[in-house]
Every structure is written in C-alpha cells, then in structure tokens.
C-alpha positions as CSV (number, residue, x, y, z in Angstrom):
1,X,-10.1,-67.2,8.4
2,X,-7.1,-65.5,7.4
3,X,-5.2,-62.4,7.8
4,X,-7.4,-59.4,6.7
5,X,-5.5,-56.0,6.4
6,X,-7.4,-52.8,8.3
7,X,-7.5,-50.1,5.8
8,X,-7.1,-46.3,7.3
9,X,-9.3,-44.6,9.2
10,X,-10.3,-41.0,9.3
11,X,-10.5,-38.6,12.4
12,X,-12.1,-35.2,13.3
13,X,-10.4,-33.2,10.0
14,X,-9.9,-30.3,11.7
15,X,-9.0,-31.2,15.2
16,X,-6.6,-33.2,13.3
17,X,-5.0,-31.1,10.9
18,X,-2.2,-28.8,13.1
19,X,-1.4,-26.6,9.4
20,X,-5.0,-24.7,9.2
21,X,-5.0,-24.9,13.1
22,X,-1.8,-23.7,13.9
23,X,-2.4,-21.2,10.5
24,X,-5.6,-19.6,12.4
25,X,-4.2,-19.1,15.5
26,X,-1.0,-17.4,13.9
27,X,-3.4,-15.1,11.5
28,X,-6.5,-14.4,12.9
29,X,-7.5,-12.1,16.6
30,X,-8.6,-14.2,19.0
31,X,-12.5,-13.6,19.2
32,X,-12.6,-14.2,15.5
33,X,-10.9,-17.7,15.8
34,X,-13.2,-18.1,19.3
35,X,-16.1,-17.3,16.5
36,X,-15.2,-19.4,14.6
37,X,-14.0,-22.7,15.5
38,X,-17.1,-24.2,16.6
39,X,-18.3,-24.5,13.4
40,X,-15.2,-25.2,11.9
41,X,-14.8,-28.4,14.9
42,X,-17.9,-29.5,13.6
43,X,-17.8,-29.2,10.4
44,X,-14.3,-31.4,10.5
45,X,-16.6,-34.2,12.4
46,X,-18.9,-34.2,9.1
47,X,-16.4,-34.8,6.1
48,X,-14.5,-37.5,8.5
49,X,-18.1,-39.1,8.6
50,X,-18.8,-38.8,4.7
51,X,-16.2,-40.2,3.9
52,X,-16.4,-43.9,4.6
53,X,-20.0,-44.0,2.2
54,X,-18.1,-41.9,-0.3
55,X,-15.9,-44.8,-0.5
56,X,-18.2,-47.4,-1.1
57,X,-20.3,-45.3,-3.4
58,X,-17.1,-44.8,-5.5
59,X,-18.7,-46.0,-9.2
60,X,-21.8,-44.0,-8.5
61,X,-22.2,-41.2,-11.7
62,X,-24.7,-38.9,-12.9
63,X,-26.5,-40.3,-15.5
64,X,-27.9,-37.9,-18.6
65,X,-31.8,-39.0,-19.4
66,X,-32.4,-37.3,-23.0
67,X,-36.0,-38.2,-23.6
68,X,-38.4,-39.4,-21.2
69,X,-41.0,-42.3,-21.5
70,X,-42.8,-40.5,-24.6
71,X,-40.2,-39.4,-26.4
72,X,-40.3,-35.7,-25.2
73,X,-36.9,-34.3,-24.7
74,X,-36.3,-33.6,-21.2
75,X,-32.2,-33.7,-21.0
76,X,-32.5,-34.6,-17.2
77,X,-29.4,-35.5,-15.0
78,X,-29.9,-37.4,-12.2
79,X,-27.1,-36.8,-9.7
80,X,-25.6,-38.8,-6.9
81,X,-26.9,-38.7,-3.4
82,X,-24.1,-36.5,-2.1
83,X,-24.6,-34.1,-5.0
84,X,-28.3,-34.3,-4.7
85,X,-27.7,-33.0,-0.7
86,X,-24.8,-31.0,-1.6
87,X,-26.5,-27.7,-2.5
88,X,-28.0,-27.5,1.3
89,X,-24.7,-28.7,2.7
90,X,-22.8,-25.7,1.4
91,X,-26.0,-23.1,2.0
92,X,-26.0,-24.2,5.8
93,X,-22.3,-24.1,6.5
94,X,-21.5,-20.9,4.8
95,X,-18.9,-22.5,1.7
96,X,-19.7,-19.5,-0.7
97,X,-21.5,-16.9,1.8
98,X,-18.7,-16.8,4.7
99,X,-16.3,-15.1,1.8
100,X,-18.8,-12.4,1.6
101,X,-20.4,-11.5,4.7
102,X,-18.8,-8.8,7.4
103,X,-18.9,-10.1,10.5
104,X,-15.0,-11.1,9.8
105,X,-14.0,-8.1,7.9
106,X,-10.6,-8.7,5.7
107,X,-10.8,-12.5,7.1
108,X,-13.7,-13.5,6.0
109,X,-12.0,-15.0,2.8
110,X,-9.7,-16.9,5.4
111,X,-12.8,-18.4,7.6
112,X,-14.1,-19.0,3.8
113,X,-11.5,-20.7,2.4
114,X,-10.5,-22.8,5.7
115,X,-14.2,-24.8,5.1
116,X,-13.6,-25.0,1.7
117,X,-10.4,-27.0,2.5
118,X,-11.9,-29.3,5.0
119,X,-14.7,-29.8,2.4
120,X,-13.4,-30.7,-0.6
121,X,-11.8,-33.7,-0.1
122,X,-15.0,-35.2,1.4
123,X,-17.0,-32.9,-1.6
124,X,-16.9,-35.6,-4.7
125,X,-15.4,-32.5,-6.1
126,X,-19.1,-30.3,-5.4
127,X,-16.5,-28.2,-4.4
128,X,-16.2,-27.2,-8.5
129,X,-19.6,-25.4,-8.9
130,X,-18.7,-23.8,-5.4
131,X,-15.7,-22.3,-6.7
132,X,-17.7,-21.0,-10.1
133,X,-20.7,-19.5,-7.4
134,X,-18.0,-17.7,-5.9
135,X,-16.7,-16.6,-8.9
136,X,-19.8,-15.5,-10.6
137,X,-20.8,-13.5,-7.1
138,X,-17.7,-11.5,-7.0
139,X,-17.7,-11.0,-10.8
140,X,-21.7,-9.6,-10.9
141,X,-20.3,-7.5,-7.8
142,X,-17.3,-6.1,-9.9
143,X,-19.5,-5.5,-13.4
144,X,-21.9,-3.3,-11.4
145,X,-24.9,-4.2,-13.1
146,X,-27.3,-3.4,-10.5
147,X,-29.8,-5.2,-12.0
148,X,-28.3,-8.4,-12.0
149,X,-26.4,-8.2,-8.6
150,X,-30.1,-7.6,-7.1
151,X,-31.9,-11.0,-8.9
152,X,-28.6,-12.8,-8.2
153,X,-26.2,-12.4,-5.8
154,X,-28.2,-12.7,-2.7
155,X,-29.1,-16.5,-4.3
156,X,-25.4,-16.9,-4.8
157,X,-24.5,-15.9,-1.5
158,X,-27.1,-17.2,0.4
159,X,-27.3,-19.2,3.8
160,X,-30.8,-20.8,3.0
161,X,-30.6,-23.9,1.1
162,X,-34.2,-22.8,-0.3
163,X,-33.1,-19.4,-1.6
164,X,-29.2,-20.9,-3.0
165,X,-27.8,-21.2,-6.2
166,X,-25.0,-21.9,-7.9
167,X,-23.2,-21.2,-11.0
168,X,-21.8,-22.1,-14.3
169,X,-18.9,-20.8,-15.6
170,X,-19.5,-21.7,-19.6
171,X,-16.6,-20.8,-21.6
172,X,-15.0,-23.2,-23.8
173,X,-15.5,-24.1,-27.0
174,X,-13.9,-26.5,-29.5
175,X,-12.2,-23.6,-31.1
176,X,-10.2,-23.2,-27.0
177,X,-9.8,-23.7,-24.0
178,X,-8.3,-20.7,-22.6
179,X,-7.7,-19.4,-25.8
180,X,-11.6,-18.0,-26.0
181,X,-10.8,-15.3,-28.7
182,X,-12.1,-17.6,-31.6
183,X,-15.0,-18.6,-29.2
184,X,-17.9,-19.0,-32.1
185,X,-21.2,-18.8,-29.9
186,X,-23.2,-15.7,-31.6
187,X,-25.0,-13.5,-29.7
188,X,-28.1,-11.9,-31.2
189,X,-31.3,-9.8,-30.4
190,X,-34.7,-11.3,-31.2
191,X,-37.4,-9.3,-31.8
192,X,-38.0,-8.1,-28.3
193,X,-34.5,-6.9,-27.9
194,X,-33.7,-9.9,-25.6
195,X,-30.4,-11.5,-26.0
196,X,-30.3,-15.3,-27.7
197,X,-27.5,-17.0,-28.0
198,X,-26.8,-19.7,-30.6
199,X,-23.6,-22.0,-30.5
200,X,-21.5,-25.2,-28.9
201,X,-20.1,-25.2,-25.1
202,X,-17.8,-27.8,-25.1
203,X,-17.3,-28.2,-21.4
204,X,-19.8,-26.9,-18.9
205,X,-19.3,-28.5,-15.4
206,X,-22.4,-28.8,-13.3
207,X,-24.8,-28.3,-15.8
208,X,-27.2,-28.5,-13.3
209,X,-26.3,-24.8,-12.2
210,X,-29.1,-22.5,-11.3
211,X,-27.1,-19.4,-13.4
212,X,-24.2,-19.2,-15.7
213,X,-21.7,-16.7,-17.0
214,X,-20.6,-17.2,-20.3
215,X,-18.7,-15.3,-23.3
216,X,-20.2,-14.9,-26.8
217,X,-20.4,-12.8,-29.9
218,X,-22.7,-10.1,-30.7
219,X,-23.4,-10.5,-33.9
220,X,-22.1,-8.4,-36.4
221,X,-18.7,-7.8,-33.7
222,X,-15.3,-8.2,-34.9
223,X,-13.4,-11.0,-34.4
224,X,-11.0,-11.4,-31.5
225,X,-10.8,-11.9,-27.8
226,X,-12.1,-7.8,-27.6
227,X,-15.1,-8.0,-29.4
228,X,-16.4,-11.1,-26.8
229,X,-19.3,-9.9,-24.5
230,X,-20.2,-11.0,-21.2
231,X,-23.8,-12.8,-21.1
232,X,-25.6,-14.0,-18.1
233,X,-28.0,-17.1,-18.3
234,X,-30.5,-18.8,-16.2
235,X,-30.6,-22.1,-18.1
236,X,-33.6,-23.5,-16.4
237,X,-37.4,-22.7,-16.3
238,X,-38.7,-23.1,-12.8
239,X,-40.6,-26.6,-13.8
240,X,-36.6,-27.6,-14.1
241,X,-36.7,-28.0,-18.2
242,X,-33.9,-26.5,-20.1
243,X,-34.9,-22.9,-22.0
244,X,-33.7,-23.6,-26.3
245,X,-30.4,-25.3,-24.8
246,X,-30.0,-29.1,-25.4
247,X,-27.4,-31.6,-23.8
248,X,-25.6,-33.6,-26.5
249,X,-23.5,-35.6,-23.3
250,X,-21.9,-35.9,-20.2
251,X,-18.0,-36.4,-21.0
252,X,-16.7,-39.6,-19.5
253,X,-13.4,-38.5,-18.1
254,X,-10.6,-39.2,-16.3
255,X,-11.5,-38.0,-13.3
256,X,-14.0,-35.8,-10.7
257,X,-16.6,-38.4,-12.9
258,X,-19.3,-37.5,-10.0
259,X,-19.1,-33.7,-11.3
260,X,-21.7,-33.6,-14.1
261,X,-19.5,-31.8,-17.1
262,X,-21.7,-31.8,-20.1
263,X,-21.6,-30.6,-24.4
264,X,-23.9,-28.4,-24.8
265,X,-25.7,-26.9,-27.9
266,X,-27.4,-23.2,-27.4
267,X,-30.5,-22.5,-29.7
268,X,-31.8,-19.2,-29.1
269,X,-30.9,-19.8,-25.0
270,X,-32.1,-16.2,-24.0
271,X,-29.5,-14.0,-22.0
272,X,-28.4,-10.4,-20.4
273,X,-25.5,-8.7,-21.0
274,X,-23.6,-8.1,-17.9
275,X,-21.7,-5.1,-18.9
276,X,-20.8,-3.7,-22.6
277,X,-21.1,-4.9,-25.2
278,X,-17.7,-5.8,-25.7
279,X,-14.3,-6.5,-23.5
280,X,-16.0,-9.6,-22.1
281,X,-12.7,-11.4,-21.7
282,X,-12.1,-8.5,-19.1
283,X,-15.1,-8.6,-17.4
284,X,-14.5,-12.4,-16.5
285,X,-11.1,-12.2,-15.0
286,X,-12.5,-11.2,-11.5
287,X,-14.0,-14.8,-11.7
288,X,-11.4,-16.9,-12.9
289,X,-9.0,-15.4,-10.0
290,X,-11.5,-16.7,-7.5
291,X,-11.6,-20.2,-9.3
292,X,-8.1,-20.2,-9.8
293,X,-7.9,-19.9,-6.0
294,X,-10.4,-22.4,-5.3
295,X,-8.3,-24.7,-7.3
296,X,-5.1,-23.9,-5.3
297,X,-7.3,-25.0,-2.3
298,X,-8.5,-28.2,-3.8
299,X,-5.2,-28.9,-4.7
300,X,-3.9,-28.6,-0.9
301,X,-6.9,-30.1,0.1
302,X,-7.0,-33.8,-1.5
303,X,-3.4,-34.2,-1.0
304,X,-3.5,-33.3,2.8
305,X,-6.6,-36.4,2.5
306,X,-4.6,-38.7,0.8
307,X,-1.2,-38.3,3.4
308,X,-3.4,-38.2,6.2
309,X,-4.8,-41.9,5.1
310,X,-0.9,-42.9,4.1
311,X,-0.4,-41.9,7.7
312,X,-3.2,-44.0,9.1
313,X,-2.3,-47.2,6.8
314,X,1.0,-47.2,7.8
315,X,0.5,-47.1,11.5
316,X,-2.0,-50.2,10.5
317,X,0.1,-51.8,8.0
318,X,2.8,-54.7,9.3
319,X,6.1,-55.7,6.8
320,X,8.7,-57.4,7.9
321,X,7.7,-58.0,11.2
322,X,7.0,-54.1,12.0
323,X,4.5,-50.9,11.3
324,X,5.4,-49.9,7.8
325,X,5.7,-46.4,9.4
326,X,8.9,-47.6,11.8
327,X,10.7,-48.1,8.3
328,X,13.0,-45.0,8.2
329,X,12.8,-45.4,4.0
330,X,8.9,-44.4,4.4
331,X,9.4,-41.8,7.1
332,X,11.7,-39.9,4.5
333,X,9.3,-40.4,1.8
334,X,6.1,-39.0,3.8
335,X,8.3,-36.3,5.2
336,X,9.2,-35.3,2.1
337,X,5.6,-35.1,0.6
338,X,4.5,-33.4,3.8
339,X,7.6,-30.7,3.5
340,X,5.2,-30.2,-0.4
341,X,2.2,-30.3,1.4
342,X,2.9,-27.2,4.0
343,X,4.9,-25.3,1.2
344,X,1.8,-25.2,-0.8
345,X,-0.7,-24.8,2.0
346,X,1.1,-21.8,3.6
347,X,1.6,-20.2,-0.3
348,X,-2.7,-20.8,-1.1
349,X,-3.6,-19.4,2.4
350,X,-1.6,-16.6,2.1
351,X,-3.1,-15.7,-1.3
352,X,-6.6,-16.2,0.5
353,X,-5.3,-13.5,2.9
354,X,-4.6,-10.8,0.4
355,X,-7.7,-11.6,-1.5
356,X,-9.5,-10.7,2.0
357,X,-7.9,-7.8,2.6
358,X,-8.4,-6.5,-1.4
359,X,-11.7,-6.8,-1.1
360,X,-12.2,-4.7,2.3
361,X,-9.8,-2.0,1.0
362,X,-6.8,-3.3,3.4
363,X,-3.9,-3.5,0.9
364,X,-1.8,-1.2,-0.2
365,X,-0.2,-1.6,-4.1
366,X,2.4,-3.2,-3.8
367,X,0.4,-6.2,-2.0
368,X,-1.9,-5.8,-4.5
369,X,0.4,-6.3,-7.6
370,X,1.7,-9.5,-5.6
371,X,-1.9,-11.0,-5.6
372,X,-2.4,-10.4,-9.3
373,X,0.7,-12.3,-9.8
374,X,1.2,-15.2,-7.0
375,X,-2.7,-16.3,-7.8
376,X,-2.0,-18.1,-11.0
377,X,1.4,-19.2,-10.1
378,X,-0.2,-20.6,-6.8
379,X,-2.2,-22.7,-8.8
380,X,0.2,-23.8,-11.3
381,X,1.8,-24.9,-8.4
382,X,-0.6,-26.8,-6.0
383,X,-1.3,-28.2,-8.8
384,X,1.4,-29.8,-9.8
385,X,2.4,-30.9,-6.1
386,X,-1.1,-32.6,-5.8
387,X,-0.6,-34.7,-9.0
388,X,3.2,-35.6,-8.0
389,X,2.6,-36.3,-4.2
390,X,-1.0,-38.6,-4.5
391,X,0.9,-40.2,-7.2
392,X,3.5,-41.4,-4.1
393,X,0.6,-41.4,-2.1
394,X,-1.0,-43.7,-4.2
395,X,2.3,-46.2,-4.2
396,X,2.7,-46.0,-0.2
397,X,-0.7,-48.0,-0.1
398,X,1.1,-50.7,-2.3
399,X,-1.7,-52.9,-4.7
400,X,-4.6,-51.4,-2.5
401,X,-3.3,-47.7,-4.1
402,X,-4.4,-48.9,-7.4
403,X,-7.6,-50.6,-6.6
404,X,-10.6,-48.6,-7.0
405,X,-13.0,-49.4,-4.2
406,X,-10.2,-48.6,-1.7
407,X,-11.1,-44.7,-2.9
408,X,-7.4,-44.1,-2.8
409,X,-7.2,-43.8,-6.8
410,X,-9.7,-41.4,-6.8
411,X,-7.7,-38.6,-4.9
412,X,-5.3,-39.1,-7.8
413,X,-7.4,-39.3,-10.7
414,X,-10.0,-35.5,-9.6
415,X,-6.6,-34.3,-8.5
416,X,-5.0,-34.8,-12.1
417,X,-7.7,-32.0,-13.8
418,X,-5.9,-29.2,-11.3
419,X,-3.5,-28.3,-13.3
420,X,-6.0,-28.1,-16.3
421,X,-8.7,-26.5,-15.0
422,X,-9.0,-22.5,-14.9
423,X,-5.5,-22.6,-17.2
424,X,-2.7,-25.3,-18.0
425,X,0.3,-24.7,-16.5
426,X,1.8,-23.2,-19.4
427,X,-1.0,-20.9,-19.4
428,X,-0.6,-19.9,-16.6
429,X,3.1,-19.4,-16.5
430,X,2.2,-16.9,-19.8
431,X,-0.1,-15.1,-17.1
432,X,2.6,-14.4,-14.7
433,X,4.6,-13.3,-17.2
434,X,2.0,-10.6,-18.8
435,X,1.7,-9.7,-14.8
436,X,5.5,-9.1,-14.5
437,X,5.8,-6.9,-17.8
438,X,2.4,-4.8,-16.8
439,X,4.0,-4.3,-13.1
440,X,7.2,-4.0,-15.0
441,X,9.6,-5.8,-12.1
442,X,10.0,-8.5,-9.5
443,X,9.7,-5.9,-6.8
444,X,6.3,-6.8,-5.4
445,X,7.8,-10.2,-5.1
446,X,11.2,-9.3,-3.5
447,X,9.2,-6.9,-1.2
448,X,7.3,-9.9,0.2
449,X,10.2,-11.9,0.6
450,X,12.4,-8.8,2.2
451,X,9.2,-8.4,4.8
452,X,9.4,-12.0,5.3
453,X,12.7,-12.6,5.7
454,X,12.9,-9.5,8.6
455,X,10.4,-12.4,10.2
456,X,12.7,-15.2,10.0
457,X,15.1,-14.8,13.2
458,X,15.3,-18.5,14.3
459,X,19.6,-19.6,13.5
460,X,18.2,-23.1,12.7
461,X,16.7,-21.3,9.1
462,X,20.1,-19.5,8.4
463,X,20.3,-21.8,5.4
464,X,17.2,-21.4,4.5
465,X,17.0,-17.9,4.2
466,X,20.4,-17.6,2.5
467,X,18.7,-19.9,-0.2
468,X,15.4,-17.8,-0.4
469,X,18.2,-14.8,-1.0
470,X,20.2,-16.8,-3.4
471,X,17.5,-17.7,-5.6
472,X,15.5,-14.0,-5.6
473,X,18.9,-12.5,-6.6
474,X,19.1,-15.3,-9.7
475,X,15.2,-15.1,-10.4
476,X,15.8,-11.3,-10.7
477,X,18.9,-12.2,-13.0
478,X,17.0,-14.3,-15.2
479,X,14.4,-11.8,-15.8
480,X,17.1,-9.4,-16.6
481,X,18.7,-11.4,-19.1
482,X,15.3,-12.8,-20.7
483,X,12.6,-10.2,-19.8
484,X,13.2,-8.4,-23.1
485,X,13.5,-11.2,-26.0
486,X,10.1,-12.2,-25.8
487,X,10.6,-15.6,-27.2
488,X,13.1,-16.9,-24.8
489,X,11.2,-15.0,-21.6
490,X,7.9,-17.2,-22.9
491,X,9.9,-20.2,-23.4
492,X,10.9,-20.3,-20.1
493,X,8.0,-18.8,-18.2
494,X,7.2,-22.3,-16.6
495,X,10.4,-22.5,-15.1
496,X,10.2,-18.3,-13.7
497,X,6.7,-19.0,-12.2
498,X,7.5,-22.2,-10.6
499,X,10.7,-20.7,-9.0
500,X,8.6,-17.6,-8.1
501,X,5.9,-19.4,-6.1
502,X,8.6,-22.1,-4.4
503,X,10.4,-19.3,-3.5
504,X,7.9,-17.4,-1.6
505,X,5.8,-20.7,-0.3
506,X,9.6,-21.3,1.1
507,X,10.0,-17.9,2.7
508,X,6.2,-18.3,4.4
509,X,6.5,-22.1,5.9
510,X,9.4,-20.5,7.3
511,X,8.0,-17.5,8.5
512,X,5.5,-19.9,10.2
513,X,7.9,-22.0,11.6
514,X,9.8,-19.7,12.9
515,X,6.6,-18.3,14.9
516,X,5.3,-22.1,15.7
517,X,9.0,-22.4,17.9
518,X,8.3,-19.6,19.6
519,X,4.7,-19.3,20.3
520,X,3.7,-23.2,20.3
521,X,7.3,-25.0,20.6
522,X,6.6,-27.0,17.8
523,X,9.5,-28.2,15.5
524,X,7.4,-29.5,12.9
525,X,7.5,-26.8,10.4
526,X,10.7,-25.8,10.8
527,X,11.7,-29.4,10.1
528,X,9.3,-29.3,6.9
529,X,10.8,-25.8,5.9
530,X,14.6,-27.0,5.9
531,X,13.3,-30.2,4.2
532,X,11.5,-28.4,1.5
533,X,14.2,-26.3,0.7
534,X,16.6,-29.2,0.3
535,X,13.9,-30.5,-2.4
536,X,15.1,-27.2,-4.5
537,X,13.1,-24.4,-5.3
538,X,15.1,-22.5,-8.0
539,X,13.4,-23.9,-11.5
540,X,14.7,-21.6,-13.9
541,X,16.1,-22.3,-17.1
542,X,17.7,-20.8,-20.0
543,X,16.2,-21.3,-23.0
544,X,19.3,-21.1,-25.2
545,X,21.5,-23.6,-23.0
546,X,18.2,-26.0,-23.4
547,X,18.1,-25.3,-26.9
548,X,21.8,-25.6,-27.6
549,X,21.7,-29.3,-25.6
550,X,18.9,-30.8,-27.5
551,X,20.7,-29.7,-30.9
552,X,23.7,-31.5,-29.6
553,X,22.0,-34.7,-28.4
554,X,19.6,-35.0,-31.7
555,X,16.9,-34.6,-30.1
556,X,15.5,-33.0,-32.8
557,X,16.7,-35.8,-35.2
C-alpha cells in the first residue's frame, strides 16, 4: 500500500492554548483562576474529543419537515446530533449562566467568555443561539420588565439542562438588515388586549429557540426606526407546535449550514411588549453589544482552531525531504497569522473585561465610553482577521484545505458570516463613528493607550510604542480634519475604526508581552507584538486623495 498522509490531530484545547492561559493568570486573583481551571481543563479535553466526529459528520444539516404523514402542518426541524445534545452541553458547563452569576464578581464575563472560546470552534456554530440567550438575558435585565425577567431569565440563565432556554434574536426583514427602520411586521391587539404580530422575518437563526426578541410596529405608529417596539415571543406551545407562525424555509447558505436559519411568516404570533410602546431600536442595543461580542469571540476562536491544525499538519507533513514546518517560508507565514491571532485575542478579551466590570458597577466613564466604542470596532475586526487568516490557513493544508471532509473548509466558510452578522463592517464602522461624535473625542481611546503605554517598559517594544504614538497622534489628526464634513468622516469610517482597534489590540499584546517577559520569561508575545506591528496598523485614508486618484485613473469611466 502506498504512502498515506496523517492529517492533524487535536490536544487538550486549553492546556494547549498559552494566549487564554497566560491571559488568566495575568487578569484574574489567584483563587478565582484555582476556581476555575478545573473546569476550564476539562472542558478543553471535551471540544478536543468532538472534534474528530464533527469532522466526519461534516454534510450532516437540519432538515425542515412542513407537513407530516397526513398532511397536517407541523413545520418540524430535525437537528443534528450535536445540536440535538447542545442545549444540555451549554446548561451543564455554564456557556450563558457563568456571565451572570456572582461568585466571580466583575470576572465572571471573563470565566464566561474564556468557555465560550474553547467552545465554539468545536460548537457547529451552537455557539450563535448562545450568543442571542445572552443577549436576550441582559437585555430583559436592562428593560426592567419585571414580569418578564421573572418567566425568563432564570430559563435563560440556567445551569439545568431541564429548566434552559435559549433565544432568538428576530430582526430582519426584506426591507433590512441592520437598517430595521422600514421593518414592516405590524403589531396589533386582538380582542383580549394581547399583542399579535403579523409579518415576514427574513432571517431568524435557530428557529428552534425556546423565546425570541424581535422589533415590530404597533399599528397605527409612525414610520421610522422610533416608532418600532420591542416584542417578546415564545414561538412554541409546550407539545413543540409552532403558535400562528409558519416556516416558509431553511436558507441554504454559505456557511454555519448546521445552524438552523429559517424565513418565517407571523400570523397573529401572540407577544408582550417589553418596554414602551415605542424606541424599540433602543431597547435592543443592550443585546446586540453582547452578540457583537460573542462574535469577536467566535472570530478568535475558529481561527486559533484552524492555526492550531496548520501547526499540527505541518509537524506531520514531509516536502522536499523535511517537515513542512522546518521551511523558514511557512514559519514566516504562520507567525505572521499568529502575530493576527494574539492582536485580536488580546483586543476581544479586553472588551470582555470592561463589559465585566460595567455590569458590577467597576468602571468609571471614561472606561465606559471606550467599551461603547471598541465593541463594534472589535468585531469589525476579528472579523476580518478570521476570514483573511483561515483563508491562508486553508492554503497551508495545500489540496486537503479545499476538500470538504478534511473539515478544514468549514472553519473558512462559518467564519466568512462574522463580519455579517450583528452589522457589516461598514456598519459598523458608521457605529463607531456615531460613538465618537456622541463622546465628542478620541480621548477615551488615547486614555487607554496613555495607561497602556505607562505599562510598556520592556526596550525591545521601543518601536513599538513609538508606532502606537505615531498613529494615535495621526488618528487624532484625521478626525480633526474629517470629523466635521460629514460625508468625508463617513466615507472613511472603515479606515478610522480599523486603525482604532489595531491600534489598541497593538498597545495590549504588548502590554502582555511585556508582563509574559517578566513574570513567565516567555518571548512569544513580544515576538508576535513587534511582528504585528510591522504588518501595519494605521488604516486611515482620506477620502478626497482617494477620490481625486480614481478621477485620474478612470475609474469611474
């Protein structure tokens, strides 16, 4: 028999991964890591050991049954076998209910986030509804409605699999995506006074939820993003059927194709306003901060998977008569995605920090004006560095990257919805801009990077720091020369909130490495930090000068 190539091979994910190690023991006192890492040891052992039938169950999708034998209409999705053992999974090991419970105090969100990490990867993107539950818990907890936060939230944020839900998060339409102002679904009271609502959802993922949130119109509201209300649903009767809502499909898409994302048509779905009547747009935003966050994570997540298997493979792999990972062309090209990798870790956890310390009332104002604007620029970024590096993951496996039942296209293909999800990138670069003219200044953001840079002592980051400096000082230029013609400020928005998050992600893998040298005489991160900042973080352009060239060059032509 021939040669047969070993593919790559999985360890212990946590005992493996020295970032959200080396992270932990940095952030957290010791007798909340000693808490903690138990479960977090075993919980690494279980995604490692998903992972191989994962792999082999790769074409496996849900499958939408409208009718059943007799015609009735049943609309009945039968999930995968993870998915159907996913709900207890997450119930057990704490994926929503750790954010929430007090033991940790302000890092709760950390212990939190640190599973969802090792989870998602190994998830078949369960991690989605997860990130919605979470969501929907902290936005019931924000709205106040007592009534609602008492049938609810202890379902959302429970540790029985019996007694957990999780949520929806039903917002678009075919009129938007995150433009929900011309949403079209009507809201209107039958004759008991109970809410029904009546319209089209275009995309609902996991429409198996237990709950959803969704916007829509009381009838006889103006039109506009203001007049949108706030409506909580429970879409099922206990038997399991659907209450007036009917399934019209599953979408067949690119990727995350084991997440269940259906159409939906609502007929008289009965509901409960969550707040007023009104502002609904507002009362959501607590939610899509958490997703947005939960997307940042996922991000991190599948492409720490996919360069931990290039890793493996290459120590596996022989050409030209030696481990593909001896050829100093591939070292470069993994350190450089791994430089990516720890930027956008270090940025995501450190958002997952201040969002832990918001919620127990241990920030001060001008930390939390940097969360409201690093969360959607953390996103926009992971984001993007997921889709870029398992693109070059996918390539450092050769043919096998691009062959399906190796699972290694299927990192690349959930990880290319990231930077949709929750907001496009341009979206989201708008959002950091409405951030920056509410707060009215970068100073939140040169604050951070002053504080972190007071950190930085190590001579081997001289350059490093200089840069961070360098490009604050120009970010703050560009803002001042842009900030007030509205046009040219949107028009380069992608460019600002790229350069904002590189910048800081820069200035805290440094930070890091800086204390890894000293406290664990590790060079790693400083070696990623210098790398990353060679790969450029200043991404700022000027709208004009792009303008002018594309005139010149016909572009337009």
């Amino acid at each position: 028999m021939g040669f047969t190539q070993q593919g790559p091979l999985l360890d212990n994910q946590y005992l493996e991964d020295r970032l959200l190690r080396s992270l932990l023991r940095r952030v957290l006192p010791p007798a909340t890591l000693a808490a903690i890492e138990p479960g977090l040891t075993e919980f690494g052992e279980l995604v490692a050991d998903w992972y191989p039938a994962q792999v082999a169950a790769h074409a496996e999708q849900p499958v939408h049954v409208p009718f059943d034998a007799w015609g009735n209409r049943v609309d009945r999705v039968e999930l995968g076998a993870f998915w159907r053992e996913a709900p207890a999974i997450a119930a057990r090991h704490g994926l929503v209910a750790a954010g929430y419970e007090r033991d940790h105090g302000p890092h709760a969100r950390l212990h939190q986030f640190a599973l969802a990490y090792l989870f998602t990867a190994s998830s078949e993107i369960y991690s989605c509804p997860l990130a919605m539950t979470d969501g929907a818990a902290r936005c019931l907890l924000d709205a106040g409605n007592k009534v609602l936060i008492e049938r609810a939230v202890p379902h959302l944020t429970s540790r029985d699999p019996a007694q957990f839900w999780i949520s929806g998060q039903w917002m678009t339409e075919t009129t938007g995506g995150s433009d929900v102002a011309g949403t079209e679904t009507i809201a209107r009271p039958d004759e008991n006074g109970r809410w029904r609502l009546h319209g089209r959802k275009w995309f609902t993922s996991a429409v198996v939820c237990d709950m959803a949130l969704t916007l829509a119109r009381p009838e006889g509201s103006g039109p506009g993003g203001d007049h949108l209300a706030l409506f909580y649903v429970e879409p099922r009767r206990p038997d399991g059927r659907y209450r007036n809502l009917t399934i019209d499909r599953l979408k067949p898409k690119l990727g995350t194709r084991k997440l269940p994302t259906a159409e939906i048509t609502l007929d008289g779905t009965p509901a409960h306003l969550v707040g007023e009547a009104r502002h609904g747009v507002r009362r959501i935003a607590p939610m899509l901060n958490i997703t947005r966050l939960w997307n940042a994570v996922a991000a991190v997540s599948l492409f720490r998977r996919g360069l931990a298997l290039a890793r493996s493979y290459a120590t596996r792999r022989v050409v030209f008569g030696m481990p593909l990972l001896d050829h100093g062309l591939h070292q470069e090209t993994l350190a450089d995605l791994q430089a990516e990798l720890e930027a956008g870790f270090h940025l995501t956890f450190f958002i997952a920090e201040l969002l832990g310390r918001s919620e127990h009332g241990h920030i001060d104002d001008a930390h939390a004006q940097l969360l409201r604007l690093m969360t959607p620029a953390a996103k926009l970024m992971t984001g993007k560095q997921a889709v870029a590096g398992l693109s070059e993951i996918c390539e450092a496996f050769g043919g096998a990257g691009y062959i399906e039942d190796t699972g290694i296209p299927t990192l690349l293909r959930d990880a290319q919805v990231l930077p949709i999800w929750e907001g496009t990138t341009n979206v989201l670069s708008l959002d950091v801009l409405r951030v920056l003219n509410q707060i009215g200044s970068l100073q939140p953001w040169l604050l951070a990077l002053r504080s972190l840079g007071a950190q930085i002592t190590a001579p081997e980051l001289d350059p490093v720091s200089r840069l961070i400096r360098e490009t604050a000082s120009r970010a703050g230029e560009w803002l001042g020369q842009h900030g007030g013609a509205k046009d040219a400020a949107a028009a380069g928005a992608r460019g600002l909130a790229m350069t904002l998050a590189r910048t800081l992600a820069l200035a805290l893998l440094a930070r890091h490495a800086d204390w890894t040298m000293r406290a664990e005489s590790d060079p790693r991160p400083m070696a990623a930090a210098r790398r990353f900042a060679r790969l450029g973080i200043n991404r700022l352009v000027d709208p004009a000068a792009v303008e002018a060239r594309m005139l010149a060059t016909d572009i337009y032509a």
